[in-house]
N, C-alpha and C positions, 0 to 999 in steps of 0.2 A: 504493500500500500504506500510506503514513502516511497518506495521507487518511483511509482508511477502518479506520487505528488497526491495520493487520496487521504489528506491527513483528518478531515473529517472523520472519515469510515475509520482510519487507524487511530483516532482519541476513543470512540465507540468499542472497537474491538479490546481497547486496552482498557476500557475502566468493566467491560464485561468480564475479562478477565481475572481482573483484578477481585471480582465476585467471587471468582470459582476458588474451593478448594483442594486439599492435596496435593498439589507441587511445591517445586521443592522451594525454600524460601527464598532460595536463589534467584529465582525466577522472581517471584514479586518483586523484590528490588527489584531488577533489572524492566519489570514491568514498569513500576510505579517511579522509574527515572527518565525513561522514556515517556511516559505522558506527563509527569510537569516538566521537559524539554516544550513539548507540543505544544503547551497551556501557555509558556511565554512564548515559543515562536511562533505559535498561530492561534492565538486568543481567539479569532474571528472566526475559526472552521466550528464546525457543527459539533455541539457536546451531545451529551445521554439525553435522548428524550425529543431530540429536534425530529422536526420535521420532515423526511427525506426529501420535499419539495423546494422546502426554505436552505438547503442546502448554497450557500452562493460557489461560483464560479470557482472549482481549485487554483486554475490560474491566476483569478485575481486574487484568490488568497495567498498565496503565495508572494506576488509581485507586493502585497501590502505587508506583508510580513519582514521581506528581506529592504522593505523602504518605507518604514513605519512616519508615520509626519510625526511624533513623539519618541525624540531621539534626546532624551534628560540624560543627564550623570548616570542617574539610578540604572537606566537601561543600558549605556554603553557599558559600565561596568559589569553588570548580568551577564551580556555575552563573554567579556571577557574574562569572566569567572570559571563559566561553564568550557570558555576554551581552555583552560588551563589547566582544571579540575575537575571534569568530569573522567570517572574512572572508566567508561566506555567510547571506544574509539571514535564509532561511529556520530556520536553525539561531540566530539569536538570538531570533528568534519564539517556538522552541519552548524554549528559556532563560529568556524572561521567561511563558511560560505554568507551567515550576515553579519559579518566582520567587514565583508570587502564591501557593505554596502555603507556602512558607519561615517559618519559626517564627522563624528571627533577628532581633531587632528593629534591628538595624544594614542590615537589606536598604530599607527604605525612606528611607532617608539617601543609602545606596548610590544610590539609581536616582532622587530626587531630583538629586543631586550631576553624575551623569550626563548625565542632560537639563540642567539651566542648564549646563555648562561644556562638552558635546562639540557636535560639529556632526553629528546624527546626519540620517539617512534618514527621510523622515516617517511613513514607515507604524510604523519602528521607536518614532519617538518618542508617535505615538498607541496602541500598545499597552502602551509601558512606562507611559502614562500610566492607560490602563486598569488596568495590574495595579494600581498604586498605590491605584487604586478598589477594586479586589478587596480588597486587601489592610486595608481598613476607614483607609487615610491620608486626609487631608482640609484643607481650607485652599489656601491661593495655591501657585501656581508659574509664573514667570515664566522665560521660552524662546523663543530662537528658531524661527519655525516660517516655511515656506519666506519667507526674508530680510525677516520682520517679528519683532519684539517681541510678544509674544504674553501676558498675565497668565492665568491660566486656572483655576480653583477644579477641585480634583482628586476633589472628593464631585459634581460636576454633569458630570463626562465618561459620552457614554454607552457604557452595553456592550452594549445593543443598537437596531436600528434605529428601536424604538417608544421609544426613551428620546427621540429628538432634537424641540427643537423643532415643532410642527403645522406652521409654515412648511415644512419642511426636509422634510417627512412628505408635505405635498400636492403639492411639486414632483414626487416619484414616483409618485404618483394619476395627477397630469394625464398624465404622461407614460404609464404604465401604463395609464388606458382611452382614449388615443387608440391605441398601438401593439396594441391586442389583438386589433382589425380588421383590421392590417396582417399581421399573422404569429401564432400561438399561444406561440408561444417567447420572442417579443420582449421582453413582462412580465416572463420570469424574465428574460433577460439583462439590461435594467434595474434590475431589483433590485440585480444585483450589482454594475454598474457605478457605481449611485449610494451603494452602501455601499462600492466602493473608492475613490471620489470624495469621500467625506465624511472616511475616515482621510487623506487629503490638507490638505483646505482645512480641518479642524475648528481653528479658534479665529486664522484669519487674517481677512483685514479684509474676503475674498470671503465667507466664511460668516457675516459681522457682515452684510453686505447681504444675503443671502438667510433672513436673519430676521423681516424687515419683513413685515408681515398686509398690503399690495396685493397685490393679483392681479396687478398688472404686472412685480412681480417674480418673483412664481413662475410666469406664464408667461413670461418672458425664461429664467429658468434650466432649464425644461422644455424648452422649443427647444431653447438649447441643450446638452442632457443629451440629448434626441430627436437631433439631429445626431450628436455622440459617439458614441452607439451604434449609429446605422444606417453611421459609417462604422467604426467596430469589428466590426461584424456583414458588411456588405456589400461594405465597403471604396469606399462612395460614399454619398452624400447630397446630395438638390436643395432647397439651402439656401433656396431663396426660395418650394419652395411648405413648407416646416416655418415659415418665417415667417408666412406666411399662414394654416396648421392653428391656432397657438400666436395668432395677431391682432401679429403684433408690427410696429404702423405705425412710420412716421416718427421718430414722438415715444418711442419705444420701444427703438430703435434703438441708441441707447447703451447703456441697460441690457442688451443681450441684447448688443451685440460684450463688454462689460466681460466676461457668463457665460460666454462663447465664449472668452474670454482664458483665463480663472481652469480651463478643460476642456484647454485645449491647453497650457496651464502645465503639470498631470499630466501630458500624453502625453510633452511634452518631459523630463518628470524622470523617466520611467518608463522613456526609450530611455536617458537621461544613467547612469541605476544598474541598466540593463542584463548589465554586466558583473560586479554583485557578488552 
């Protein structure tokens, strides 16, 4: 339901649940954080008991949400609470999405300040950097990004897939028309796995190598992107004949275990914050 912006029906579904008993308590937290997320970011969507006619427009609940005309102290610091401190990922996500709408010119200090001094999640720390972008901010900022030093220019982060270097653009080509023989679905599932794989690696010393205009490295990192995903997809992969599809001889060999590192780097951080 939030995917597809129906947060009406998803305040409804979460205070019915919040009814029901015998789960685990776990769960209700996690329920009952997620609907007062909802209740400040969409005060206006439909509570218990509305009407399903009186319903207004998701869209413009939304569009009034992320650019409320009552943007007080109170409110800017709310989100910036919830982005900081809320112990679910997903709900910082959508803190720093009406972050980049924030009229306070103290929110981009904020969320500079943030990234150099906390040790955050990387996806978190690639979209607060995005907002930053949204937010017309520009110049350096230097961060830890997984256990490197990272300097990184906040007007050149991208916000979308065609923003990133052609490097970075044809390692999903290759991989996209070899896999489109093997399965019809494969393409898209690549797409998305290399666009969760870039808010990962974007401005470590893995994605400084997979900048380089040889072929030899964007086939080493298409193999290994092709591997990742047939075993995300399949839950197996025969590593030696994607070597051989991709050409990765002898002499290649290095660069493609280095991409095979920097893929299974992700899987291990992605099981390590698992829990949050």
């Amino acid at each position: 339901m939030l995917e597809a912006e129906q947060y009406g029906e998803a305040k409804r579904m979460l205070q019915f649940l919040l009814q029901c008993r015998g789960e685990d308590q776990r769960h209700y937290e996690e329920w009952g954080n997620l609907l007062a997320w909802l209740e400040m970011a969409f005060p206006e969507s439909g509570s218990q008991g509305d009407e399903e006619e009186d319903d207004p427009d998701e869209d413009d609940l939304r569009q009034s949400a992320l650019t409320p005309s009552n943007q007080d102290e109170s409110y800017v610091q709310q989100v910036l609470y919830i982005m900081k401190n809320h112990p679910m990922l997903d709900q910082q996500l959508l803190a720093l999405e009406r972050a980049a709408h924030l009229r306070s010119p103290e929110v981009d200090t904020a969320i500079r300040e943030w990234l150099e001094q906390e040790s955050l999640h990387p996806v978190v720390q690639f979209k607060a950097l995005q907002c930053l972008r949204r937010r017309g901010d520009s110049g350096p900022l230097r961060l830890e990004r997984l256990g490197e030093t990272a300097e990184l220019e906040i007007d050149r982060v991208p916000l979308e897939l065609d923003d990133y270097p052609e490097p970075v653009r044809r390692i999903l080509e290759r991989v996209e028309s070899v896999t489109e023989t093997m399965d019809p679905t494969l393409p898209h599932f690549a797409r998305e796995l290399w666009k969760e794989c870039l808010q990962y690696l974007y401005g470590s010393s893995a994605y400084t190598r997979m900048l380089s205009e040889e072929e030899a490295v964007v086939d080493s990192y298409a193999a290994a992107l092709h591997q990742t995903l047939l075993l995300a997809v399949y839950g197996s992969a025969d590593e030696d004949e994607i070597r051989h599809t991709y050409g990765i001889t002898d002499e290649l060999r290095f660069r493609y275990e280095q991409a095979s590192r920097s893929m299974r780097q992700i899987t291990d951080l992605q099981e390590g914050y698992g829990e949050h």
